[in-house]
mmCIF file of the N, C-alpha and C atoms, coordinates in Angstrom:
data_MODEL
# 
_entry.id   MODEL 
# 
loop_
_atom_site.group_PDB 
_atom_site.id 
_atom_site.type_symbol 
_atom_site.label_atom_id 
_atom_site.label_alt_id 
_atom_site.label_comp_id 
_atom_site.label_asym_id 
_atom_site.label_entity_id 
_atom_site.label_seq_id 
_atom_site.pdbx_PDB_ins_code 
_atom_site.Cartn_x 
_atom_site.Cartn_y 
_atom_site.Cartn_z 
_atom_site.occupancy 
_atom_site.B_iso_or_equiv 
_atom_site.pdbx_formal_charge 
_atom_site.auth_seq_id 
_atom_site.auth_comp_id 
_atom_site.auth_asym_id 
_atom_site.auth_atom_id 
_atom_site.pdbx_PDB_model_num 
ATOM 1   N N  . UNK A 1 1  ? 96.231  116.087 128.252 1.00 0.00 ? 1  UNK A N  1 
ATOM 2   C CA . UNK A 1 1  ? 96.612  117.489 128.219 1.00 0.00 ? 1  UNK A CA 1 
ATOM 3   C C  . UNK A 1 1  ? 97.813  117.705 127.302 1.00 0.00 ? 1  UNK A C  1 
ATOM 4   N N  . UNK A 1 2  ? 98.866  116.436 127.450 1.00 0.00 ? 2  UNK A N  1 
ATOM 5   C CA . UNK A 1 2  ? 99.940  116.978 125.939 1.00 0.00 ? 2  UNK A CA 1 
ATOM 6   C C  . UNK A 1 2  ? 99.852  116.623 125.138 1.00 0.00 ? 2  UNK A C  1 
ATOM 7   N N  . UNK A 1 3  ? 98.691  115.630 124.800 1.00 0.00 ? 3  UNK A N  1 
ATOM 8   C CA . UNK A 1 3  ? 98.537  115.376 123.738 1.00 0.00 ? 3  UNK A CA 1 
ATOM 9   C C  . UNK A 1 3  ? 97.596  116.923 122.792 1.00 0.00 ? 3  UNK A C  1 
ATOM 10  N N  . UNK A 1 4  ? 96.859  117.397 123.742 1.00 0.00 ? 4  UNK A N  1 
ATOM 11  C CA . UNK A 1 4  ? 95.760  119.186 123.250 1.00 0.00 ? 4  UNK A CA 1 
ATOM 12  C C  . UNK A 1 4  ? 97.353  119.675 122.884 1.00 0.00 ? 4  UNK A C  1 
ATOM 13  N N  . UNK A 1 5  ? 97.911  120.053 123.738 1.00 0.00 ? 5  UNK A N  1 
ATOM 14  C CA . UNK A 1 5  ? 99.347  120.828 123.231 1.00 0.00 ? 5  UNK A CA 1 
ATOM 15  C C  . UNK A 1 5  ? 99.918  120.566 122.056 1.00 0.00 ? 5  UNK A C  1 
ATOM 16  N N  . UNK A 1 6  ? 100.351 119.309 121.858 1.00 0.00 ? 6  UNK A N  1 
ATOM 17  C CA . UNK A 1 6  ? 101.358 118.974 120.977 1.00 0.00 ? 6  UNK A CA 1 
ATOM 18  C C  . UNK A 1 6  ? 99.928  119.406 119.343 1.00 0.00 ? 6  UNK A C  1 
ATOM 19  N N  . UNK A 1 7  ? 99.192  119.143 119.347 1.00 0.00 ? 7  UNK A N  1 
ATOM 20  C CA . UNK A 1 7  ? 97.929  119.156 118.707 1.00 0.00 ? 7  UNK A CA 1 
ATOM 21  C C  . UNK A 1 7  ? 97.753  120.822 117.733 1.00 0.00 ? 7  UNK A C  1 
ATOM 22  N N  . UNK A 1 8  ? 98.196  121.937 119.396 1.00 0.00 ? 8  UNK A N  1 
ATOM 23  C CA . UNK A 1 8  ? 98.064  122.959 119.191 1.00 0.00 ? 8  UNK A CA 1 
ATOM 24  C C  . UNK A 1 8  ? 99.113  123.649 118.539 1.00 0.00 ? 8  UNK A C  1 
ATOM 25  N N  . UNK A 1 9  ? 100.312 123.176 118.830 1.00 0.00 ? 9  UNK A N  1 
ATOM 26  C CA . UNK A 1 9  ? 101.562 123.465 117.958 1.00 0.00 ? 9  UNK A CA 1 
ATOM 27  C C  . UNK A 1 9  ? 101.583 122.743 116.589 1.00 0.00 ? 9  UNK A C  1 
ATOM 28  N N  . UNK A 1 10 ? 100.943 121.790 116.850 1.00 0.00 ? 10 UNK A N  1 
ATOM 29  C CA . UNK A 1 10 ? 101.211 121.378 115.142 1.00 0.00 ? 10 UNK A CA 1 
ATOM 30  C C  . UNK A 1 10 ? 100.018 122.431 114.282 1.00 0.00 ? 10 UNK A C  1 
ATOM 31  N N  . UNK A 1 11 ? 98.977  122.657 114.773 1.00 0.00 ? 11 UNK A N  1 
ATOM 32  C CA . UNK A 1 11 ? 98.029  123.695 113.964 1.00 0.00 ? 11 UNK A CA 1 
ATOM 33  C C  . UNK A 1 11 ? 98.309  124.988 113.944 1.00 0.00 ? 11 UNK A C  1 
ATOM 34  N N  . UNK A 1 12 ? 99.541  125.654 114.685 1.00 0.00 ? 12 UNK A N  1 
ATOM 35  C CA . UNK A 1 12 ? 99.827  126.882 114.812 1.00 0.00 ? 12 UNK A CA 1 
ATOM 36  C C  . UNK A 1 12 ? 101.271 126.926 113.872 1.00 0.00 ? 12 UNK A C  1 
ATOM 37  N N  . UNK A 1 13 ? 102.093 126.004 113.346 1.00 0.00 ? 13 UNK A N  1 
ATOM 38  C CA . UNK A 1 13 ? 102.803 125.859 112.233 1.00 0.00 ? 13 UNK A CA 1 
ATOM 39  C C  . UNK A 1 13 ? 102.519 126.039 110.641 1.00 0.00 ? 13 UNK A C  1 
ATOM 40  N N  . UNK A 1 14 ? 101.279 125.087 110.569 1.00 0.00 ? 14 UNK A N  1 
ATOM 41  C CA . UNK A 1 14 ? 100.650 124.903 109.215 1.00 0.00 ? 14 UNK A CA 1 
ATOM 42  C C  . UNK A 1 14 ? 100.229 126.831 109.464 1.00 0.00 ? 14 UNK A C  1 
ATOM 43  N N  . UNK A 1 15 ? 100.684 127.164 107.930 1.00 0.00 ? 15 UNK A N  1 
ATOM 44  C CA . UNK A 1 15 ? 99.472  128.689 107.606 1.00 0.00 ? 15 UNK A CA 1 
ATOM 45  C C  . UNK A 1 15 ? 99.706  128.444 106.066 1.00 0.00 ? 15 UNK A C  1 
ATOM 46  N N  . UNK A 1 16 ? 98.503  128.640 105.526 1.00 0.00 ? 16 UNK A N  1 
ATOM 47  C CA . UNK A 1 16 ? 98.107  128.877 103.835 1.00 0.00 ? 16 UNK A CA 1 
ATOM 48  C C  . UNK A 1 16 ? 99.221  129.599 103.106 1.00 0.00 ? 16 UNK A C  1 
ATOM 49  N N  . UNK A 1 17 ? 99.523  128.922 101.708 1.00 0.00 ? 17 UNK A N  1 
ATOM 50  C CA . UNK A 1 17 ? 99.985  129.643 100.997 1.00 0.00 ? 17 UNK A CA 1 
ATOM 51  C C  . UNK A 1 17 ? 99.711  131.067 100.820 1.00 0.00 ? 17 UNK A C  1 
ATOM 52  N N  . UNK A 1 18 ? 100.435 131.990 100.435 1.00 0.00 ? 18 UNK A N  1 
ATOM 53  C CA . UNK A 1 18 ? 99.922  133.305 99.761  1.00 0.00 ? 18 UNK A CA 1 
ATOM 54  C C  . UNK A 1 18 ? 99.551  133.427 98.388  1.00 0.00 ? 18 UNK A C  1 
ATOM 55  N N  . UNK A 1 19 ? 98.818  134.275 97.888  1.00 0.00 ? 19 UNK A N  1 
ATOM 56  C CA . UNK A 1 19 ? 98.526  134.007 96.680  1.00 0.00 ? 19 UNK A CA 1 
ATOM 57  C C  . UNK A 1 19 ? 99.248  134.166 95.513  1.00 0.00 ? 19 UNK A C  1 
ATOM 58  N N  . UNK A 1 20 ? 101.001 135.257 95.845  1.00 0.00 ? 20 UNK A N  1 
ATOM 59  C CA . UNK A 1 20 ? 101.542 135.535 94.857  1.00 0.00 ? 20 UNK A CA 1 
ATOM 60  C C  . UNK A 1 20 ? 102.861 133.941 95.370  1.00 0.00 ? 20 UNK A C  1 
ATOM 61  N N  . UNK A 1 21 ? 102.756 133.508 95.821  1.00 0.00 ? 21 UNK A N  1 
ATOM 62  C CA . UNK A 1 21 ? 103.424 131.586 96.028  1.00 0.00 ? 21 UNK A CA 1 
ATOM 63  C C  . UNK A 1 21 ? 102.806 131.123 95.365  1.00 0.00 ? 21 UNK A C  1 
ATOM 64  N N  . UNK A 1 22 ? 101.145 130.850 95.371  1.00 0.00 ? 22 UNK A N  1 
ATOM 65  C CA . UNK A 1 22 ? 100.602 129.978 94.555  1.00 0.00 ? 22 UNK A CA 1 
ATOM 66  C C  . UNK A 1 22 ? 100.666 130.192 93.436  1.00 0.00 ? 22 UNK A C  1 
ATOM 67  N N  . UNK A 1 23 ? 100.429 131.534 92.545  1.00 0.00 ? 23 UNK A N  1 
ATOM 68  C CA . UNK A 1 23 ? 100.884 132.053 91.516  1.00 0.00 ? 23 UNK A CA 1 
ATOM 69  C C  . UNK A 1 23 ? 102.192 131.564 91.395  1.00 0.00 ? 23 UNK A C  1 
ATOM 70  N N  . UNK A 1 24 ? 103.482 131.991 91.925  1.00 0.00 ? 24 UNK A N  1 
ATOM 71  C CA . UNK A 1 24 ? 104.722 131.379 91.204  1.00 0.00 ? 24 UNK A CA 1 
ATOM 72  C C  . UNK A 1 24 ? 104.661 129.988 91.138  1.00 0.00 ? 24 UNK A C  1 
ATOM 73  N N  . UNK A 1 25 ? 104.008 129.118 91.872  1.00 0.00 ? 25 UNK A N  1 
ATOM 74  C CA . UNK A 1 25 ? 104.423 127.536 91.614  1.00 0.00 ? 25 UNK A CA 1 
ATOM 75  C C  . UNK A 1 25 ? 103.617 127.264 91.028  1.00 0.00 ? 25 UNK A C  1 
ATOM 76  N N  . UNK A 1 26 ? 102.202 128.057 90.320  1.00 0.00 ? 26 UNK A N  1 
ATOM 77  C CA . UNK A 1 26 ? 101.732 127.103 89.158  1.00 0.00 ? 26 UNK A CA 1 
ATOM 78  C C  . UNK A 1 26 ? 102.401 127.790 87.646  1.00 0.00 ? 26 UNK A C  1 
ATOM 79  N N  . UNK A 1 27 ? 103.350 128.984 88.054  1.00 0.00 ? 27 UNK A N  1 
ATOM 80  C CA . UNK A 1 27 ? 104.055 129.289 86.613  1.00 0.00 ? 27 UNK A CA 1 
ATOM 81  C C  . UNK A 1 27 ? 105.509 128.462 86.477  1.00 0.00 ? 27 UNK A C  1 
ATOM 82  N N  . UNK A 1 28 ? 105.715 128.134 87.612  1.00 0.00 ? 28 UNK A N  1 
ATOM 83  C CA . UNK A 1 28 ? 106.758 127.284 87.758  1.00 0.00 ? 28 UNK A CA 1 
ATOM 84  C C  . UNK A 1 28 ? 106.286 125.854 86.920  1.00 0.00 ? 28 UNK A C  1 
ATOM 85  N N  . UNK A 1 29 ? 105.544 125.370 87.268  1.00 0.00 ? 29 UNK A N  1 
ATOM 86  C CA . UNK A 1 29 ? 104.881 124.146 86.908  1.00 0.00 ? 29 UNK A CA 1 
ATOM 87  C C  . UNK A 1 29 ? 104.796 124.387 85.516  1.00 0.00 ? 29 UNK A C  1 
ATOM 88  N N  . UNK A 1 30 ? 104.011 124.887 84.891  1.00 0.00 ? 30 UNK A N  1 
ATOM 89  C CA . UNK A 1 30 ? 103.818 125.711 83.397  1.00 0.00 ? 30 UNK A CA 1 
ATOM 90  C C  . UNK A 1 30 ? 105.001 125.829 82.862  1.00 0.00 ? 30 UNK A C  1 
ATOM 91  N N  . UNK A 1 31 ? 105.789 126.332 83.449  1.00 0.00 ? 31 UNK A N  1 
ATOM 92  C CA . UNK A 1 31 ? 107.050 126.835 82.411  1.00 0.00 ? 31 UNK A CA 1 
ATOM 93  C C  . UNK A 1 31 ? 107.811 124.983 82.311  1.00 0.00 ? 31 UNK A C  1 
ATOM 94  N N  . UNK A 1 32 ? 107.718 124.816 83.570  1.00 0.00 ? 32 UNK A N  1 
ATOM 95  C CA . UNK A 1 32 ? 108.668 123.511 83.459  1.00 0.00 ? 32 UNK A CA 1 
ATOM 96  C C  . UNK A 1 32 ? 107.507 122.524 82.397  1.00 0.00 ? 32 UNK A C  1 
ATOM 97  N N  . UNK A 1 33 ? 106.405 122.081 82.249  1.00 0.00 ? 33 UNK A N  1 
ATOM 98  C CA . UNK A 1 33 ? 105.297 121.579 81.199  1.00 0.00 ? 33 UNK A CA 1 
ATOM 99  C C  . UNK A 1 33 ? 106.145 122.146 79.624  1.00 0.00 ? 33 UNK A C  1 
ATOM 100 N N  . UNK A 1 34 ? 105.895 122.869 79.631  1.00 0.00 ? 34 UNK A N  1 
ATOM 101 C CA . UNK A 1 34 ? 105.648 123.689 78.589  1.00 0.00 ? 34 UNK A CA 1 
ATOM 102 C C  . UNK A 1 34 ? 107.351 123.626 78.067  1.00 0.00 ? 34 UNK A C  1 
ATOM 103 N N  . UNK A 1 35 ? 108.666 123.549 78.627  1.00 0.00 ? 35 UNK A N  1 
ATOM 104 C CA . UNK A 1 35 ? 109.714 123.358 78.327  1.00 0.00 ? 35 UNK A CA 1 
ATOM 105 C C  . UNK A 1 35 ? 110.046 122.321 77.755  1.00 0.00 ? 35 UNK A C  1 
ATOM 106 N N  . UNK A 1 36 ? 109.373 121.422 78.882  1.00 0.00 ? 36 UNK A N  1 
ATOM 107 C CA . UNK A 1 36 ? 109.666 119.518 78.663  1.00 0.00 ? 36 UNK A CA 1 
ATOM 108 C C  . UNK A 1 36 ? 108.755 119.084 77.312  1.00 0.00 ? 36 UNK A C  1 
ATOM 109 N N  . UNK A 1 37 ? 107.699 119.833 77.107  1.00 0.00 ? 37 UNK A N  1 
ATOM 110 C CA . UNK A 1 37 ? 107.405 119.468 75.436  1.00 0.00 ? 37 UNK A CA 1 
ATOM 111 C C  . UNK A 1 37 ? 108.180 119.985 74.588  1.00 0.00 ? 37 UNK A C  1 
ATOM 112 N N  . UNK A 1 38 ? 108.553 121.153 74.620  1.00 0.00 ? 38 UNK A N  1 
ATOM 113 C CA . UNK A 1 38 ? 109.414 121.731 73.892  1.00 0.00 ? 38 UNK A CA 1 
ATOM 114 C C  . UNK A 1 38 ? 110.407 120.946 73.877  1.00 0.00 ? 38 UNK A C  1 
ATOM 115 N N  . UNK A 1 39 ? 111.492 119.953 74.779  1.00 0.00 ? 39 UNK A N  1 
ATOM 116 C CA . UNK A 1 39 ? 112.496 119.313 74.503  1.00 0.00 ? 39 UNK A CA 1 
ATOM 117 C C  . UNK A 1 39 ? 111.729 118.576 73.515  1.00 0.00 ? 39 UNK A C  1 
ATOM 118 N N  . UNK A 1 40 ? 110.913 117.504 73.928  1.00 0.00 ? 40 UNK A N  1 
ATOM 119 C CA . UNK A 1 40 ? 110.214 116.393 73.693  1.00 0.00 ? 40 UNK A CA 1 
ATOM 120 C C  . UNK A 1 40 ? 110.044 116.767 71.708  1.00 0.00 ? 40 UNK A C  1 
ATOM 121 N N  . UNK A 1 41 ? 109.689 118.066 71.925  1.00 0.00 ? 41 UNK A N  1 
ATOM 122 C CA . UNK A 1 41 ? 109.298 117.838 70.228  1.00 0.00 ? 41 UNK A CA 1 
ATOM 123 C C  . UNK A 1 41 ? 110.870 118.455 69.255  1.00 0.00 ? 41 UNK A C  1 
ATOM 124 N N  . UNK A 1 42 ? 111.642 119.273 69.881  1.00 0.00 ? 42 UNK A N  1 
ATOM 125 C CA . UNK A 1 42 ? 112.907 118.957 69.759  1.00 0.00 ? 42 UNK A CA 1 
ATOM 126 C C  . UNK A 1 42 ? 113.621 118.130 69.115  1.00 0.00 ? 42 UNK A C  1 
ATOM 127 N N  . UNK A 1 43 ? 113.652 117.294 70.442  1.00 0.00 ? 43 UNK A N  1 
ATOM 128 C CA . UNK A 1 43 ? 114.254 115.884 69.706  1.00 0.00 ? 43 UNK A CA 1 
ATOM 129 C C  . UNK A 1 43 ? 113.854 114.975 68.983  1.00 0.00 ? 43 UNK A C  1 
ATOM 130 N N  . UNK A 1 44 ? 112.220 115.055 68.661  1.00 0.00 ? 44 UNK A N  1 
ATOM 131 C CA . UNK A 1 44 ? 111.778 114.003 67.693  1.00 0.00 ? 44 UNK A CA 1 
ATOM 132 C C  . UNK A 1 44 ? 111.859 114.915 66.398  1.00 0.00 ? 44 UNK A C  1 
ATOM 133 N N  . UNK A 1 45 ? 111.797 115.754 65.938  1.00 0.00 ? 45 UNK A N  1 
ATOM 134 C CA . UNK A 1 45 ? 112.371 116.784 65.050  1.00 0.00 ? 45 UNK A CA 1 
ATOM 135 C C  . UNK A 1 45 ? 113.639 116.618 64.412  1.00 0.00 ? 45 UNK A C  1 
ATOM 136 N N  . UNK A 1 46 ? 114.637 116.605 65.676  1.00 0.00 ? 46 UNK A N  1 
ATOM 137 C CA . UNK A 1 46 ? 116.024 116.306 65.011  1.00 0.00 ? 46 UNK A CA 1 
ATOM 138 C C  . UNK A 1 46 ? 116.261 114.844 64.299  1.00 0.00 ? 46 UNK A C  1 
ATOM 139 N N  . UNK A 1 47 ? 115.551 113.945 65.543  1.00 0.00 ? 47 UNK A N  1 
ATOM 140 C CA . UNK A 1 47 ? 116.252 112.476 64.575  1.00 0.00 ? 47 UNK A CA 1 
ATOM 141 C C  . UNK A 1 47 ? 115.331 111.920 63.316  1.00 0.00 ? 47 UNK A C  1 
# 
């Protein structure tokens, strides 16, 4: 029986992203990609 409980609180914690979260963390991701080449070609440029 506490083991159903403990079971039921852990599934009543977890809830899905929203879609404008998932949206910011894959522009997050993107921008940070897309920066780190930009260093990357940067610095092989300069030296």
């Amino acid at each position: 029986m506490a083991e159903q409980e403990r079971l039921m609180q852990q599934e009543e914690e977890w809830f899905d992203l929203m879609p404008i979260e998932k949206r910011l963390i894959s522009y997050s991701l993107g921008l940070g990609i897309v920066l780190l080449l930009a260093l990357l070609w940067i610095s092989h440029t300069i030296v």
